[in-house]
C-alpha positions in Angstrom: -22.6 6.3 -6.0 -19.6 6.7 -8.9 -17.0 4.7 -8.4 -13.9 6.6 -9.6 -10.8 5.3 -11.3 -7.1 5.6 -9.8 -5.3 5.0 -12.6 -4.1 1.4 -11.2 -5.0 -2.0 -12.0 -6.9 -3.5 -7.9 -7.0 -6.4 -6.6 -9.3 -8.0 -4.0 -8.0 -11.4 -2.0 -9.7 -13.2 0.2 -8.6 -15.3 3.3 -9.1 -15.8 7.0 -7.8 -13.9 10.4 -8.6 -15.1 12.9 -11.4 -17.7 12.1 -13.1 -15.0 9.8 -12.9 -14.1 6.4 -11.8 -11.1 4.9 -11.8 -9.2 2.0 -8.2 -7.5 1.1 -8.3 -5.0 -1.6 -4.8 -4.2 -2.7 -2.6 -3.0 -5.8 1.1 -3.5 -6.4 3.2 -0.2 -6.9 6.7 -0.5 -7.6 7.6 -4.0 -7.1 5.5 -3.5 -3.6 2.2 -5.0 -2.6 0.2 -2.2 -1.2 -2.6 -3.2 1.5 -5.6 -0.5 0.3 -8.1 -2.0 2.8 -9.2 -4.7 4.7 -12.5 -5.7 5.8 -15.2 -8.3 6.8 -16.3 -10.3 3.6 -19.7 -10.6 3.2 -21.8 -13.3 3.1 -21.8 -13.9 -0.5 -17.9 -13.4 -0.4 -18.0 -16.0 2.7 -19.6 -18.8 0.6 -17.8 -18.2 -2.6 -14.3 -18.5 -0.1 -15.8 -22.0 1.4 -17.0 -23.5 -1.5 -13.4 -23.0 -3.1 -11.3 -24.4 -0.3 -13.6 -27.3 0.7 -12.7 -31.2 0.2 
């Protein structure tokens, strides 16, 4: 699969809704935050959130 280039600098941010994480991939266009998609993060992505935001 080719991933294809838009031309924009993306973002992906992670954080939890509704007791889950997810994975928010955005890009900011005109002084605007614009929401691309959302989805569940995977398990890797899961771990990586945890381990940053445990004591």
């Amino acid at each position: 699969m080719e991933r294809h280039s838009y031309g924009e600098q993306r973002f992906v941010t992670f954080g939890l809704l509704q007791g889950r994480v997810v994975a928010i991939l955005h890009t900011d266009r005109d002084d605007l935050t614009r929401i691309i998609s959302a989805r569940k993060a995977t398990k890797y992505e899961q771990r990586i959130y945890f381990e940053q935001f445990s004591d």
